[in-house]
C-alpha positions as MATLAB code, in Angstrom:
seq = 'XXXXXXXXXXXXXXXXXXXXXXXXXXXXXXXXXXXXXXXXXXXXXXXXXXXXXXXXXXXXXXXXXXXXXXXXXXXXXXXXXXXXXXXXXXXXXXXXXXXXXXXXXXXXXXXXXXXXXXXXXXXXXXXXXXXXXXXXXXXXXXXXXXXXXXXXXXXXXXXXXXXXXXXXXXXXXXXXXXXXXXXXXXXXXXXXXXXXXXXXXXXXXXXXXXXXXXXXXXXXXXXXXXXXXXXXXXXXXXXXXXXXXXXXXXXXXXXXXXXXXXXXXXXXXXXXXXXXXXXXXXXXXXXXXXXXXXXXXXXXXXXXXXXXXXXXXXXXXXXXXXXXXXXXXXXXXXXXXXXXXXXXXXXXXXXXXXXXXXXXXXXXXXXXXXXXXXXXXXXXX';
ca = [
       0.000    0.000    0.000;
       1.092    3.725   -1.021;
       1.983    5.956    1.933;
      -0.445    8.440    2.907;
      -1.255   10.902    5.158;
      -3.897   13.551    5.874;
      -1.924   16.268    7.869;
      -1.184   19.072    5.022;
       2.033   20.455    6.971;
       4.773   18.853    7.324;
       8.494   19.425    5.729;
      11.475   17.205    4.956;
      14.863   18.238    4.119;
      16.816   15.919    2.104;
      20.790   16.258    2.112;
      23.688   14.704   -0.292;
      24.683   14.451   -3.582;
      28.278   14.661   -5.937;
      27.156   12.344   -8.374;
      23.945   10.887  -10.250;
      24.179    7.884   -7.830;
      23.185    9.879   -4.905;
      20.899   12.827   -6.769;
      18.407   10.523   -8.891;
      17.769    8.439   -6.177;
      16.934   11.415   -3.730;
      14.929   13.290   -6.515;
      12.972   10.200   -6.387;
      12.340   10.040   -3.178;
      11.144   13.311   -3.091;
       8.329   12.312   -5.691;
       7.151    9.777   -3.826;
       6.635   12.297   -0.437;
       5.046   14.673   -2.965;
       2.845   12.053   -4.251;
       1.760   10.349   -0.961;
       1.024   14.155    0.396;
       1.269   16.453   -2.117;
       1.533   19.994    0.101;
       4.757   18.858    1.605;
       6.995   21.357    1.534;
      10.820   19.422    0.698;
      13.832   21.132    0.735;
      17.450   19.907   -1.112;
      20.933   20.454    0.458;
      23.638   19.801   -1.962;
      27.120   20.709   -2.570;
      27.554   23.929   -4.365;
      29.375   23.526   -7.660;
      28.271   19.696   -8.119;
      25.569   18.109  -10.277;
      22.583   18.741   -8.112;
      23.001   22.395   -8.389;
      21.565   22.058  -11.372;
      20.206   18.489  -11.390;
      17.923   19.625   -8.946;
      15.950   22.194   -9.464;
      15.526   20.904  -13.218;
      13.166   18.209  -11.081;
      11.241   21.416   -9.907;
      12.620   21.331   -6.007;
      14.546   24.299   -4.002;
      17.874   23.358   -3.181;
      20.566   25.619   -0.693;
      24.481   25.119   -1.164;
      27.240   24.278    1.120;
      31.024   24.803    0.578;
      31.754   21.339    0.766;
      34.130   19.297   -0.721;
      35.676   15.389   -0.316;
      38.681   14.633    2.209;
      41.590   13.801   -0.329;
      42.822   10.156    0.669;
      46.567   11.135   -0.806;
      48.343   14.059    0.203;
      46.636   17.154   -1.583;
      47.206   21.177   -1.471;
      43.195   20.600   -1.551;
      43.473   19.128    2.437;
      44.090   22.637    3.323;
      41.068   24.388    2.830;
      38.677   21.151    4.224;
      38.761   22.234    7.795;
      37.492   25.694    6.488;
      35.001   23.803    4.529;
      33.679   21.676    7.127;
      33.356   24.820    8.994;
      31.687   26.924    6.955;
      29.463   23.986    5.434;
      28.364   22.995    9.653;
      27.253   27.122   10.028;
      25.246   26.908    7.338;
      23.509   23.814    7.764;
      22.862   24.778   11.511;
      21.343   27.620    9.675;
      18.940   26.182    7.227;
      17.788   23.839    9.555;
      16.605   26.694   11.912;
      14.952   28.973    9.038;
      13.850   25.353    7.591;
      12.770   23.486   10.734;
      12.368   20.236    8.824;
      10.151   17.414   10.591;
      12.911   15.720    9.155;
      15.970   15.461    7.696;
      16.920   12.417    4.835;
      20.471   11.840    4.010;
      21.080    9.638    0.930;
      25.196   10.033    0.773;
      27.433   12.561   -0.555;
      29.303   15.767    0.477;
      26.528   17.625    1.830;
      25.190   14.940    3.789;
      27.937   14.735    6.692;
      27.345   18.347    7.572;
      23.641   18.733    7.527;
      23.132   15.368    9.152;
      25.225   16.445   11.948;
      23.296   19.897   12.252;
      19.922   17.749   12.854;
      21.603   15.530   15.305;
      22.521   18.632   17.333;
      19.123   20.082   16.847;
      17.543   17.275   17.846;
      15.459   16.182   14.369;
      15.008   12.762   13.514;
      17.353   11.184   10.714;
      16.615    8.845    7.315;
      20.133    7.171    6.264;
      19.342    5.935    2.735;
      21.829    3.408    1.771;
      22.663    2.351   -2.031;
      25.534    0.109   -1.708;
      26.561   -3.114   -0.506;
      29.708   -1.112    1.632;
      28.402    1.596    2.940;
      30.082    5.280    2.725;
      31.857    6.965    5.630;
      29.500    9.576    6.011;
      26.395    7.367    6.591;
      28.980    4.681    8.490;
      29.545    7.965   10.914;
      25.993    9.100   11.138;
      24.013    5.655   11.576;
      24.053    5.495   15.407;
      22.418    8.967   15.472;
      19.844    8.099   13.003;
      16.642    6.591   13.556;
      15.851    4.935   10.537;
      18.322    3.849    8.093;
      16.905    2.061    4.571;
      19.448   -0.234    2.478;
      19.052   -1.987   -0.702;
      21.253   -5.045    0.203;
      21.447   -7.649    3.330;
      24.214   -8.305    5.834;
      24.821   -4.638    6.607;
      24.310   -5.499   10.476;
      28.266   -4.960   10.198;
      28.127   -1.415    9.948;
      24.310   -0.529   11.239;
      22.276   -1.262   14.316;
      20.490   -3.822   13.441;
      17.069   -2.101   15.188;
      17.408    0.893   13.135;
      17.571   -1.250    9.595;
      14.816   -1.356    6.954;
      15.177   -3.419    3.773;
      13.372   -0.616    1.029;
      15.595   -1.748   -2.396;
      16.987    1.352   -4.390;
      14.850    3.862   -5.270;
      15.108    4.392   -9.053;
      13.421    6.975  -11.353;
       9.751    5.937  -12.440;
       9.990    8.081  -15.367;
      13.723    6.731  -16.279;
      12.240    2.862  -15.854;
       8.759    3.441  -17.529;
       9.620    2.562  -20.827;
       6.591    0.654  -22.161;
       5.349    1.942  -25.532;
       8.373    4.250  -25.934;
      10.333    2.209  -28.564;
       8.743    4.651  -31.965;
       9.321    7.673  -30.023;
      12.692    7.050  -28.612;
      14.622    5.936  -32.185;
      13.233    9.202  -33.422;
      14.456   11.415  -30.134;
      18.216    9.780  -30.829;
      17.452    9.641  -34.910;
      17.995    5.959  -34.937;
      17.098    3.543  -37.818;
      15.267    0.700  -37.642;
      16.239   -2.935  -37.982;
      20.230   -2.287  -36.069;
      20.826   -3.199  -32.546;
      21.163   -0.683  -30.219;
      24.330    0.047  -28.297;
      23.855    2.181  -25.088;
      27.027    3.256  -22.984;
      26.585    4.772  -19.406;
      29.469    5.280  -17.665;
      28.091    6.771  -14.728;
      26.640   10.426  -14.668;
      29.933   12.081  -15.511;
      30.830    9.440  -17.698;
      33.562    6.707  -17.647;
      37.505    8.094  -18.590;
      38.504    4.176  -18.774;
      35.337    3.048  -20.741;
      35.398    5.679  -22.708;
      39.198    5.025  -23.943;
      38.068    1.384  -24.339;
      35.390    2.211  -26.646;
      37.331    4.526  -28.652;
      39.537    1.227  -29.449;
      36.528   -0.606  -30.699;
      35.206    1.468  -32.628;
      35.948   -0.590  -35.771;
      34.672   -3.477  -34.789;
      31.484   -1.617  -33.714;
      30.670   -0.588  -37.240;
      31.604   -4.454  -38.363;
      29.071   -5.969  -36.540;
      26.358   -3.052  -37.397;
      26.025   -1.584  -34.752;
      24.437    2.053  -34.061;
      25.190    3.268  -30.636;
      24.370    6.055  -28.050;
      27.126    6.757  -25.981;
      26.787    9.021  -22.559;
      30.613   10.327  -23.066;
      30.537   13.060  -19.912;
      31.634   16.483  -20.617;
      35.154   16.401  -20.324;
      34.699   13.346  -23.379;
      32.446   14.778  -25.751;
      34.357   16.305  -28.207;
      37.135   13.719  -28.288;
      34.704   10.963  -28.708;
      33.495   13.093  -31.578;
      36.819   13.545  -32.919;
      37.678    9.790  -32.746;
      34.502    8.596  -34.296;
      35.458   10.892  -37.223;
      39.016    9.651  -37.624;
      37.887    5.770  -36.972;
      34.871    5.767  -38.276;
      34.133    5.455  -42.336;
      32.043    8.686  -43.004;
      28.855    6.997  -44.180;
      28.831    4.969  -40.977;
      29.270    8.219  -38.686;
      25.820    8.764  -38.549;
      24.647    5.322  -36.541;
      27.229    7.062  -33.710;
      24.840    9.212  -31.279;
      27.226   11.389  -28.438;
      25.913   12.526  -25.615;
      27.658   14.763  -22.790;
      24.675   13.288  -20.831;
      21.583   12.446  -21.575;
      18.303   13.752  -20.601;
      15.621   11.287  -21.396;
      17.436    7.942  -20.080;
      13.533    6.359  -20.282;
      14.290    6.723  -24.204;
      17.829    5.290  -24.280;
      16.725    2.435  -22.412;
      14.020    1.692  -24.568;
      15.976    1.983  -27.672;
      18.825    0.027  -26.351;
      19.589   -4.207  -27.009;
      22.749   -3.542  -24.770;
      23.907   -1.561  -22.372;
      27.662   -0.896  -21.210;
      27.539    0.372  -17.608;
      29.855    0.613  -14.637;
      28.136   -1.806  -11.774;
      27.323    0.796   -9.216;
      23.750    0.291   -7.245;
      21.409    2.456   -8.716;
      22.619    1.626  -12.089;
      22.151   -2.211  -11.429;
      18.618   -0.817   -9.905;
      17.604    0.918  -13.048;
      18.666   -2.036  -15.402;
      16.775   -4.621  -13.265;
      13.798   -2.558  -14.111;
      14.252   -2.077  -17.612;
      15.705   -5.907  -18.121;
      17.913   -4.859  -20.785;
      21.186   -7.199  -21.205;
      23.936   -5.680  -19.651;
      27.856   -5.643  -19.858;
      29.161   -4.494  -16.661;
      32.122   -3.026  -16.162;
      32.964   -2.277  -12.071;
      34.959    1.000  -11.240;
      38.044   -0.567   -9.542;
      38.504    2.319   -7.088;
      34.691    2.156   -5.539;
      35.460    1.347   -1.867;
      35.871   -2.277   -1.042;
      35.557   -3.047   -4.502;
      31.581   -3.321   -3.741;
      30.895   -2.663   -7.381;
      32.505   -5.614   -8.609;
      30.759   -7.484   -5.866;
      27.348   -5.837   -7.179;
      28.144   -7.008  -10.829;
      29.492  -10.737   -9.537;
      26.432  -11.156   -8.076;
      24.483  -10.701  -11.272;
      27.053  -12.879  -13.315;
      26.358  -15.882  -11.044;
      22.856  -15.869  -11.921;
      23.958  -15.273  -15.784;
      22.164  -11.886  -15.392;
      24.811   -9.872  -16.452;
      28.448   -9.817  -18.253;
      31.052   -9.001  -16.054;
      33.738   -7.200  -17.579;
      36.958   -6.393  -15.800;
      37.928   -2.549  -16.015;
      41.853   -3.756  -16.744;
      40.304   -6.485  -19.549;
      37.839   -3.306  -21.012;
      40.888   -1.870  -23.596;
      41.136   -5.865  -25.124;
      38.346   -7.281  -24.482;
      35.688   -5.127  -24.828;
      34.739   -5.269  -28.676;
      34.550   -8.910  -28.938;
      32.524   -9.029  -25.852;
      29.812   -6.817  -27.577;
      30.075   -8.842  -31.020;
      29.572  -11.599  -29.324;
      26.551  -10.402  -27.322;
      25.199   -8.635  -30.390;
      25.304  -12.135  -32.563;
      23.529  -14.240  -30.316;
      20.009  -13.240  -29.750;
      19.259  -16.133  -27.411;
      21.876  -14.989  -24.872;
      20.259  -11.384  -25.050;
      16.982  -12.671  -24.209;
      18.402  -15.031  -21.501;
      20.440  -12.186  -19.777;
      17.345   -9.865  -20.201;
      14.751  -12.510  -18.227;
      17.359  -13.500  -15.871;
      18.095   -9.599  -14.430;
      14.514   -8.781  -14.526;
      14.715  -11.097  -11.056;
      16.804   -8.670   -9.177;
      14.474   -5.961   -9.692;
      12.950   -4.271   -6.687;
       9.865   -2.265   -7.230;
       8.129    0.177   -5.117;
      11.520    1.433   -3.190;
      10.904    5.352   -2.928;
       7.444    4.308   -2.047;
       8.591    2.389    0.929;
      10.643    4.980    1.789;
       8.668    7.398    1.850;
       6.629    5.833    3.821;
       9.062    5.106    6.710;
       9.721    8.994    6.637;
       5.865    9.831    7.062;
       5.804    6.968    9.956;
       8.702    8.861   11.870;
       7.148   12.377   11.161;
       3.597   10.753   12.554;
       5.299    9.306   15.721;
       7.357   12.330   16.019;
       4.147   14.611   16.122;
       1.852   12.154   17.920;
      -0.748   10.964   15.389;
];
């Protein structure tokens, strides 16, 4: 059953950010409050300069700024100016929170979400740890004993958590970005795709993938051998190179089945046009492809702590739900993979059926609903 809830006044504050991992998530969260009670008021804390600056308030939410950047695990001129950070970024979260007065505060991981989770603890306002991963960061390792609900997407994180405090929910993923029933017309002519070639969809993370990307370029060959038309999520800092190097590599009446894309809007549309997906193997992104069922090549980042995405995509690979593709076997490996994948329809369809199972449903939902349980208890009805 949906959450509801007849009071008309409440307000949530929801903290964190950096990358799309933590943002998309959050954003849907916040949809699910606003569609259980829609005269919420919900309020975004985010890091000012990152993604959800802008990410954001494109989703039609307010959103404040801290000056808040990561600790630097090698020695870095950077280190010098945290303290002032963490400073500055404490005062103003202590200060939002008292113009704000939230009935609750929801961190879901990031930057922002150390500060303003501490300024609630000190104020005294209950605390939502939302979870994504398998290894949980430092920030919500730091906060959990001060929170009083803490959702997670995977089991066995009594390690970390109180065990009390714990509520299985799954990952929250975008309904819009997973609805893609009837959208297969409409999203070959958003990307200007043709008809009767497979699909290649690459989405290395939000910012895009440096590795990936330089793995791809090295394929591109064999991608136009076995027929393939692609849209590739390159990041910024890629675009124009992967531009450049479809150009040189690519013969000029094949350019045109190569779609770039600093980042794309409408990921509901890529997934619907896509027969395979490259992605890294972090959890949202395994979230979103479990909804979709598309088959996937995964392809962990090998610097995620504790290597959990390579434990997210081995999990999948077990069940023959997903390729697992070493980031180190990506440069050699990768276009054969894809050929491969792309020539045998009966694998596609296997991989697709079998990753469908990991799917979750319903998470923000559930979510929301544990925040409008602690905001009833909290205010006595």
């Amino acid at each position: 059953m949906k959450p509801t809830m007849s009071q008309p006044e409440f307000k949530i504050l929801i903290s964190g950010g950096g990358t799309g991992g933590h943002i998309f998530p959050a954003i849907a969260i916040a949809d699910a409050l606003r569609k259980a009670v829609p005269a919420c008021k919900i309020l975004f804390v985010g890091a000012s300069g990152k993604m959800e600056m802008e990410k954001v308030p494109q989703a039609g939410y307010p959103i404040e700024a801290l000056w808040i950047s990561g600790f630097q695990r090698s020695f870095s001129l950077k280190n010098l100016s945290f303290p002032f950070k963490l400073i500055s970024s404490m005062l103003k979260a202590h200060r939002i929170i008292r113009n704000f007065r939230p009935d609750v505060v929801v961190g879901v991981g990031g930057f922002a979400s150390g500060p303003t989770l501490k300024a609630a603890a000190g104020q005294g306002i209950p605390i939502v740890i939302q979870e994504q991963n398998s290894f949980p960061g430092v920030t919500n390792k730091l906060i959990a004993r001060q929170a009083d609900r803490i959702c997670v997407a995977y089991d066995g994180l009594e390690r970390w958590f109180p065990a009390g405090k714990i509520v299985k929910t799954g990952n929250p993923v975008r309904e819009n970005v997973v609805n893609i029933m009837g959208k297969y017309d409409e999203a070959f002519e958003y990307f200007g795709l043709k008809k009767g070639k497979l699909v290649l969809l690459i989405v290395g993370g939000s910012q895009g993938s440096l590795s990936i990307n330089q793995s791809l370029v090295l394929h591109l060959a064999a991608f136009v051998e076995t027929g393939l038309q692609l849209i590739w999520q390159t990041g910024k800092l890629f675009a124009e190179k992967a531009k450049s190097a479809i150009q040189t590599n690519v013969p000029s009446e094949d350019q045109q089945n190569f779609h770039v894309h600093d980042f794309i809007t409408r990921m509901d549309l890529a997934y619907a046009a896509a027969d395979i997906v490259i992605s890294r193997a972090g959890a949202i992104a395994i979230s979103e492809l479990s909804a979709v069922g598309k088959p996937c090549i995964l392809i962990p980042l090998p610097s995620a702590a504790e290597d959990h995405q390579t434990k997210n995509a081995q999990a999948l690979a077990d069940k023959q739900a997903a390729i697992l593709l070493k980031d180190s076997d990506a440069a050699e490996q990768l276009g054969t993979i894809v050929a491969d994948l792309a020539n045998n329809n009966e694998k596609r369809q296997r991989l697709s059926q079998n990753i469908v199972q990991f799917a979750i449903t319903g998470s923000a939902d559930r979510i929301a609903g544990e925040i409008i349980k602690l905001i009833q208890q909290k205010n006595g009805f």
